[in-house]
C-alpha positions as CSV (number, residue, x, y, z in Angstrom):
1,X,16.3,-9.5,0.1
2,X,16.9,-5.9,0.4
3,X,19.1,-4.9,3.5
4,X,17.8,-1.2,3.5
5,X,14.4,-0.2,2.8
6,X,13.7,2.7,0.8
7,X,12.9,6.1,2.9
8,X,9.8,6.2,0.6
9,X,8.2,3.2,0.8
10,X,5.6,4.5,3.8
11,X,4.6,7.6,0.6
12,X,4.2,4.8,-2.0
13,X,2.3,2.2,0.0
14,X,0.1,5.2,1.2
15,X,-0.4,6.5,-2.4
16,X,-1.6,3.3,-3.6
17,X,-3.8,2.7,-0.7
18,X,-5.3,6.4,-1.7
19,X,-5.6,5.3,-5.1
20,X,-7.8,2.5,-4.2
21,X,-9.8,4.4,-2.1
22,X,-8.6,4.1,1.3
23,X,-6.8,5.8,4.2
24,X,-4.4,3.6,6.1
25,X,-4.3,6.9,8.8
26,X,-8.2,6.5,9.3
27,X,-8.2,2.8,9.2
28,X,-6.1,2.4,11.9
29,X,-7.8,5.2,13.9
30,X,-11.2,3.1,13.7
31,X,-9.1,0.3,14.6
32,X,-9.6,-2.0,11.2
33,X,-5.7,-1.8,10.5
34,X,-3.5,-2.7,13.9
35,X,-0.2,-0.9,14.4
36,X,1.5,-4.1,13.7
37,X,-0.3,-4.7,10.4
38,X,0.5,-1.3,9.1
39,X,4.4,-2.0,10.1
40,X,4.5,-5.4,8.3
41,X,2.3,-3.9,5.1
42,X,5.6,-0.8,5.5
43,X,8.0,-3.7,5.5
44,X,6.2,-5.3,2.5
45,X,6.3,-2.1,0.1
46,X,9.9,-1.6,1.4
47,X,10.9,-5.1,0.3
48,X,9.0,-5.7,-3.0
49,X,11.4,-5.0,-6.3
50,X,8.5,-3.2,-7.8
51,X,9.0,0.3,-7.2
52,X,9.7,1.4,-10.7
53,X,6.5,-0.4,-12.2
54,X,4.8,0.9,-8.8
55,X,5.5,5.0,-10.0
56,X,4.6,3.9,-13.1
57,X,0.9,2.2,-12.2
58,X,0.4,4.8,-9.6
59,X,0.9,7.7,-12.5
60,X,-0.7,6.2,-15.1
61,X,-4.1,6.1,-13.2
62,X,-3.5,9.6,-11.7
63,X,-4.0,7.7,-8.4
64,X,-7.5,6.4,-9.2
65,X,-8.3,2.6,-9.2
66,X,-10.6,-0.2,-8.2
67,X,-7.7,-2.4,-7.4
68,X,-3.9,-2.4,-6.9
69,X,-1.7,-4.3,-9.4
70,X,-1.3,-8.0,-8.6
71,X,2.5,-7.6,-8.2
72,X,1.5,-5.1,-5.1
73,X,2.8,-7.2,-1.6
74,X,0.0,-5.5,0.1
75,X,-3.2,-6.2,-2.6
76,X,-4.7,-8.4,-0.1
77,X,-4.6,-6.3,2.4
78,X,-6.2,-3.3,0.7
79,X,-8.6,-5.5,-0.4
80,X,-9.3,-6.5,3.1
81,X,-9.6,-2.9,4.3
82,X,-12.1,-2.5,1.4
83,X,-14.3,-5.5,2.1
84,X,-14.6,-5.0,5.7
85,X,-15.3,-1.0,4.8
């Protein structure tokens, strides 16, 4: 477990929610994504040991994608928000 989360982790996790289409900002203002939710999915990107691969993905697809990468501790989430979209 990481003690510190990275002071990017909020850009990334909302870079890869762009890149599949969705705005965590708008999601929560139409009240599909609770202010909890969005803290814990914050919390998840902070934590995962991706990053690298992460930059990586999210470059290599100029931010365009159907889905995130199955390592991603928030795919189900984003696929949630899709779904229910």
């Amino acid at each position: 477990m990481k003690l510190f989360r990275r002071p990017d982790n909020d850009v990334r996790m909302n870079r890869m929610a762009k890149a599949v289409g969705l705005d965590l900002q708008v999601e929560a203002q139409q009240g599909r994504l609770a202010p909890a939710e969005l803290r814990l999915a914050s919390h998840r990107c902070g934590e995962c040991g991706g990053e690298l691969e992460c930059r990586i993905w999210l470059q290599a697809r100029q931010d365009q994608a159907a889905n995130p990468p199955g390592y991603c501790p928030n795919t189900s989430l984003y696929r949630d928000l899709k779904s229910d979209g």
